[in-house]
C-alpha positions as CSV (number, residue, x, y, z in Angstrom):
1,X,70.4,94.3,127.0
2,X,69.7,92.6,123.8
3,X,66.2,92.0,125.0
4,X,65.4,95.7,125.2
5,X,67.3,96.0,121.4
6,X,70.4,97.5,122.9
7,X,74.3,96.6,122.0
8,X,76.7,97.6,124.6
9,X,80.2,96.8,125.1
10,X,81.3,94.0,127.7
11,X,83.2,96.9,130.1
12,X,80.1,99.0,129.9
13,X,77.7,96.4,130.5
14,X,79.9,95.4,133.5
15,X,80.1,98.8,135.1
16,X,76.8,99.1,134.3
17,X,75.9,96.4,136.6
18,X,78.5,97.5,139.5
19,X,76.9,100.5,139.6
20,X,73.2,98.6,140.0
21,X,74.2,95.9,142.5
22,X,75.9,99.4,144.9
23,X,72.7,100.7,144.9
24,X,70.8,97.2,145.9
25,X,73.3,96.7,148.5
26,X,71.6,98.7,151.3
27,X,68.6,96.8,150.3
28,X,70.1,93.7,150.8
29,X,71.3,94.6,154.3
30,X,68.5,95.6,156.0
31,X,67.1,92.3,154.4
32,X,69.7,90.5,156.3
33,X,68.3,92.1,159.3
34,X,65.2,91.0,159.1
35,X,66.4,88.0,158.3
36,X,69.0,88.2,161.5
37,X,65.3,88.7,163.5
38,X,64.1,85.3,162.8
39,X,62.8,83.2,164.7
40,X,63.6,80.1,163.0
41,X,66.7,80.7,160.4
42,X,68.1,78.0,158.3
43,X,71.9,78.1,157.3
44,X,73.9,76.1,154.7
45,X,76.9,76.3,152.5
46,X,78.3,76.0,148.7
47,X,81.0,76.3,147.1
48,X,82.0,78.7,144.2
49,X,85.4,79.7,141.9
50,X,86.2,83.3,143.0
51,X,89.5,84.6,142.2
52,X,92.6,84.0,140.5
53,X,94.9,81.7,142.8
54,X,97.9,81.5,140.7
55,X,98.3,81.0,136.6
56,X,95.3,79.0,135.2
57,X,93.5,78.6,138.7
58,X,90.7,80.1,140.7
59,X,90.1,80.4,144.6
60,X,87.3,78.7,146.4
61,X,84.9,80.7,147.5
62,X,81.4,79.7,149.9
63,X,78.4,81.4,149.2
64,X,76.6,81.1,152.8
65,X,72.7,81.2,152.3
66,X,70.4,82.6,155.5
67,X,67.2,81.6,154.7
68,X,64.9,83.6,157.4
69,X,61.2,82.9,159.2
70,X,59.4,85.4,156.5
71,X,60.9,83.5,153.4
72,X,63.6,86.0,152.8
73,X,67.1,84.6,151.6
74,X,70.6,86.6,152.0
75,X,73.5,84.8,149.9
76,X,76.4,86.1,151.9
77,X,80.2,85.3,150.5
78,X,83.1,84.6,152.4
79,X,87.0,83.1,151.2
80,X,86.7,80.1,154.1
81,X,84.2,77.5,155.5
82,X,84.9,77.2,158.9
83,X,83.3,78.6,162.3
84,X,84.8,82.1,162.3
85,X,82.7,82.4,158.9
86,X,79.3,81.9,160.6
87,X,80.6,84.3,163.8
88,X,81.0,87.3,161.2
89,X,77.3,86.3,159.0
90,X,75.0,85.8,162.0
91,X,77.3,88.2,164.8
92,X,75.4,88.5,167.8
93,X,71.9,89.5,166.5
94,X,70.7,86.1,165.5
95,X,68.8,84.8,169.0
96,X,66.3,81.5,167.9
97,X,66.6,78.4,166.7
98,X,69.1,77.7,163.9
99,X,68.5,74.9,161.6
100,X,71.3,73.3,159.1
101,X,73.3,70.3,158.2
102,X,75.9,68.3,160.5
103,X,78.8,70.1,159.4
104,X,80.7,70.4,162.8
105,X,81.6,74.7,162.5
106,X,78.0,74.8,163.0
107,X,77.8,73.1,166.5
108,X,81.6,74.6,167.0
109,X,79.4,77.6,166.9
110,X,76.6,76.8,168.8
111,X,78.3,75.9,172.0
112,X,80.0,79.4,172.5
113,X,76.9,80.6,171.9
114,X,73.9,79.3,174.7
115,X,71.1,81.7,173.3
116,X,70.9,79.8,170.0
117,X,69.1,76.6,170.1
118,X,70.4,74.1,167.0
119,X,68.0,71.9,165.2
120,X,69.1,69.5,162.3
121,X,68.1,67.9,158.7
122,X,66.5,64.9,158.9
123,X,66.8,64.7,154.7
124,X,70.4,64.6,155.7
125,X,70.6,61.9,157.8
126,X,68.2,60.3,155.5
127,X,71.1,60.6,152.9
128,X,73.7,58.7,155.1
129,X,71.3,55.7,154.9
130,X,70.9,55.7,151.4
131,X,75.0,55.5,151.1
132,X,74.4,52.1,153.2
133,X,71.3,51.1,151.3
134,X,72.6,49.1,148.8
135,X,75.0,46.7,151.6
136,X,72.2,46.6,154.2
137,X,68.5,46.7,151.9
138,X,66.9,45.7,154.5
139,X,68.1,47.4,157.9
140,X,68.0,50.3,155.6
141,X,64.6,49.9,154.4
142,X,63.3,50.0,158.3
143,X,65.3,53.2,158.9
144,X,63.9,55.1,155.7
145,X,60.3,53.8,157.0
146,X,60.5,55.1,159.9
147,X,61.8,58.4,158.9
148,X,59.3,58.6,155.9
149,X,56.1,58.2,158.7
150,X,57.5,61.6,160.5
151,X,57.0,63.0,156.6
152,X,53.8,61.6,156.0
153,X,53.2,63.5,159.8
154,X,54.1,66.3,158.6
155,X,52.5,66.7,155.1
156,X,49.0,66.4,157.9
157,X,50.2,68.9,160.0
158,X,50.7,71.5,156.7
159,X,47.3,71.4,155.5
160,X,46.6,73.8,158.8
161,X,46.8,73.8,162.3
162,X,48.3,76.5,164.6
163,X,51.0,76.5,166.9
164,X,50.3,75.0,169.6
165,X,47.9,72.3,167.9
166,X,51.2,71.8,165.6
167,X,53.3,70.7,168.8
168,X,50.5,68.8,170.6
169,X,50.1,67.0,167.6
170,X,54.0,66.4,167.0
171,X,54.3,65.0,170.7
172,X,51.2,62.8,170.1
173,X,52.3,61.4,167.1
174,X,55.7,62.2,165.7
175,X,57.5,62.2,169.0
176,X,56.7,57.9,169.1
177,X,58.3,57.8,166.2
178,X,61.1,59.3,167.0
179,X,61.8,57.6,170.1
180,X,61.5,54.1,168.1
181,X,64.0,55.6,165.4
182,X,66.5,56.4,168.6
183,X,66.0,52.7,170.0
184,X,66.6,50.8,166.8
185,X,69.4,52.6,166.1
186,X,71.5,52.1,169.3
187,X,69.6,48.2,168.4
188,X,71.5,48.1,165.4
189,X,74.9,49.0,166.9
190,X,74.8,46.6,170.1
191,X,74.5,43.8,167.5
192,X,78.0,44.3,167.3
193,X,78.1,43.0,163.4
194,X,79.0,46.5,161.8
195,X,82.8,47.5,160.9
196,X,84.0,50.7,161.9
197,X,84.5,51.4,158.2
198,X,81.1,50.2,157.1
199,X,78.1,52.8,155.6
200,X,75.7,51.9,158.0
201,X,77.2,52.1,161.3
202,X,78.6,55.4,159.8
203,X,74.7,56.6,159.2
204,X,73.9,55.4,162.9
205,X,76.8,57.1,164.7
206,X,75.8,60.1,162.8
207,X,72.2,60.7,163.7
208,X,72.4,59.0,167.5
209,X,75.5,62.0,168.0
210,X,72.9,64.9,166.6
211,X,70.2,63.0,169.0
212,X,69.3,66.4,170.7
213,X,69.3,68.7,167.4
214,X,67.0,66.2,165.4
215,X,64.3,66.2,168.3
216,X,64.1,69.9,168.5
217,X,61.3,69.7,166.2
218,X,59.4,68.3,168.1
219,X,59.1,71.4,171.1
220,X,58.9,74.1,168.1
221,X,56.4,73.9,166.0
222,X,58.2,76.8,163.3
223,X,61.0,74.4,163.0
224,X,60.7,72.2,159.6
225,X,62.6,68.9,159.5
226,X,64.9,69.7,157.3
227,X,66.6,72.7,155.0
228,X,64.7,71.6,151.9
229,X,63.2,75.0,151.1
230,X,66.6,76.8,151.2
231,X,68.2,74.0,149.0
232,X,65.4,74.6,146.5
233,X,66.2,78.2,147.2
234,X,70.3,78.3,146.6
235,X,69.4,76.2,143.6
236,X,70.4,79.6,141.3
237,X,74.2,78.9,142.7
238,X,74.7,75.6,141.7
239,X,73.3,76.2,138.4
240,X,75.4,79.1,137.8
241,X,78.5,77.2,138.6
242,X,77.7,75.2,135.4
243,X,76.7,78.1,133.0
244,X,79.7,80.9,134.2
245,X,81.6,78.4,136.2
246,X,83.4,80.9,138.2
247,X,83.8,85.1,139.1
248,X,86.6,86.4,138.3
249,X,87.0,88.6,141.4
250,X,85.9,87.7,144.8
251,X,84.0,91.9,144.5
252,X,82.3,89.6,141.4
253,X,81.0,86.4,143.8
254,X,79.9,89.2,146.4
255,X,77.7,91.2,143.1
256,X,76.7,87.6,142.8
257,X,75.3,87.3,146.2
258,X,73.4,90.5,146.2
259,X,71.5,90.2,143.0
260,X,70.7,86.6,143.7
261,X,69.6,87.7,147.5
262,X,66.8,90.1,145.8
263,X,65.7,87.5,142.9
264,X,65.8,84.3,144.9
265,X,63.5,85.9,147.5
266,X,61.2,87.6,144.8
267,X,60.6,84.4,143.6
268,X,59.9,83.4,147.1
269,X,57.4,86.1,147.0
270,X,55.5,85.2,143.7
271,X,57.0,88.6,142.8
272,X,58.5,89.1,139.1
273,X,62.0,90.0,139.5
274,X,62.6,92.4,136.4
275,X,59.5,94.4,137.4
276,X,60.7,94.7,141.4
277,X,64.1,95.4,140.0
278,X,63.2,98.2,137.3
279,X,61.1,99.7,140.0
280,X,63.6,99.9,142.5
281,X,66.3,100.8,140.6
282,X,64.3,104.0,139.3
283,X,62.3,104.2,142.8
284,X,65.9,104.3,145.4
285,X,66.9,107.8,144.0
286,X,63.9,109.4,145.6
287,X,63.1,107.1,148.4
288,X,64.6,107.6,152.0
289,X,67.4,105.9,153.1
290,X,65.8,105.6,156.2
291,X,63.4,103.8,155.0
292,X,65.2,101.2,153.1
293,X,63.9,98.1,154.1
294,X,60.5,99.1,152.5
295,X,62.9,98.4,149.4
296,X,62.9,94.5,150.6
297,X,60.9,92.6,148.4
298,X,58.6,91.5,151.0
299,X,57.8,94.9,152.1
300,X,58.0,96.0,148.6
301,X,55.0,93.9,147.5
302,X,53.2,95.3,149.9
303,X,54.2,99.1,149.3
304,X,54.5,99.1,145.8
305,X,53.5,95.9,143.9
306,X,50.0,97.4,142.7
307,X,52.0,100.3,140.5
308,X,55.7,99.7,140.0
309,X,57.7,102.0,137.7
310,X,58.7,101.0,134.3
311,X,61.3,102.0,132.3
312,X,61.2,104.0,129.3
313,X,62.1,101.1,127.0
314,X,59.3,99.1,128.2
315,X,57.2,101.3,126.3
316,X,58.9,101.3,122.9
């Protein structure tokens, strides 16, 4: 508000914004079900203050990002972490392939659930490798090779090819790779040198048991090798927790997740978010609510990107 030369009151400014983020929230769920409709959706988790939990301490909260197949992102919030959290976001709408970390809820998940095929981040396996890389340089260093020549695979693949090209190509040369990652890992552990405690055996245990999810890859083209672009994506969270540091209310972390749903995917659309929000908070009084999802910002580029609606003050 200062921007536009106004002075409000904090509880004015705060309803204020309530009253905005009601009227985005049936824009932000029908973006969740396009989203839900992906083909290819990636999932992750972070944490966030929400909540008193007693004198002088906050709740913890988990924002629970959906990133979908037509670069839409949904930041849905939820009190716990575990399995029954990713039941209620995804239901029983979401059919493809879902990509995410090794957090076990995610597998728990999976298993009850035979329509969903699971893929996983090779940047996170990478990571284990790097916790062992300064005891083992140079067992290490082969591991990281190897997993840097299905990147420099992949950075070829992206400068255009289609589908099925994409695959043939992956089978021809990623796949190779792959299989020689698999064997020098179980190669490592029938050495029979490595602790039960110690980083590296810890890195190989972890990618040989997510085997299957890390090759999925390689049959589906749409699935990336990692959750990189919705990392980049949640970014907005993590630096939030540093500048506000919590939400008072857990209704507060929910506004959050709405607003940042809409912005975080404008941005995703080269789309300015103050002009996409200006015009559909002054557009959603007159537009049908059963055409909402034209409200989406991906849909609303297309609709209504050449001549949004300004506000008054934009004039003065």
């Amino acid at each position: 508000m200062v921007a536009a030369g106004i002075t409000v009151s904090r509880a004015t400014l705060t309803n204020l914004v309530k009253r905005s983020i009601d009227l985005l929230r049936p824009i932000v769920a029908a973006q969740l079900i396009s989203v839900l409709n992906s083909q290819v959706l990636a999932m992750d988790e972070t944490p966030i203050k929400a909540g008193k939990a007693g004198k002088g301490k906050m709740s913890k909260g988990w924002f629970c990002p959906l990133y979908g197949d037509q670069d839409e992102i949904v930041f849905t919030f939820s009190k716990s972490r575990g399995r029954q959290q990713i039941e209620n976001t995804l239901k029983q709408d979401f059919k493809g392939t879902l990509i995410s970390d090794g957090y076990a809820a995610y597998a728990s998940y999976i298993e009850r659930n035979k329509e969903i095929t699971h893929a996983q981040c090779w940047v996170h396996s990478r990571r284990k490798f790097i916790e062992a890389e300064t005891e083992y340089p140079d067992r290490v260093k082969e591991a990281l090779a190897m997993i840097a020549t299905l990147y420099k695979e992949e950075r070829i693949e992206a400068q255009g090819s289609d589908e099925t090209s994409k695959r043939e190509r992956r089978l021809e040369k990623s796949k190779p790779v792959v299989d020689r990652f698999f064997e020098w890992c179980q190669q490592q552990l029938n050495l029979g040198d490595l602790l039960p405690s110690s980083p590296l055996r810890k890195a190989l245990n972890y990618v040989i048991s997510r085997e299957t999810e890390l090759r999925v890859f390689l049959e589906e083209p749409n699935v990336p090798l990692d959750t990189n672009h919705l990392e980049r994506a949640l970014r907005p969270i993590p630096m939030g927790r540093k500048n506000w540091l919590f939400c008072w209310t857990e209704v507060g972390a929910e506004h959050v997740g709405i607003i940042q749903s809409l912005i975080c995917t404008c941005k995703q659309h080269n789309i300015n978010p103050y002009t996409y929000l200006t015009d559909v908070l002054l557009r959603i009084n007159q537009h049908p609510a059963s055409q909402v999802e034209e409200l989406t910002p991906r849909l609303w580029k297309e609709k209504f990107a050449e001549s949004p609606l300004r506000s008054d003050l934009a004039s003065q």
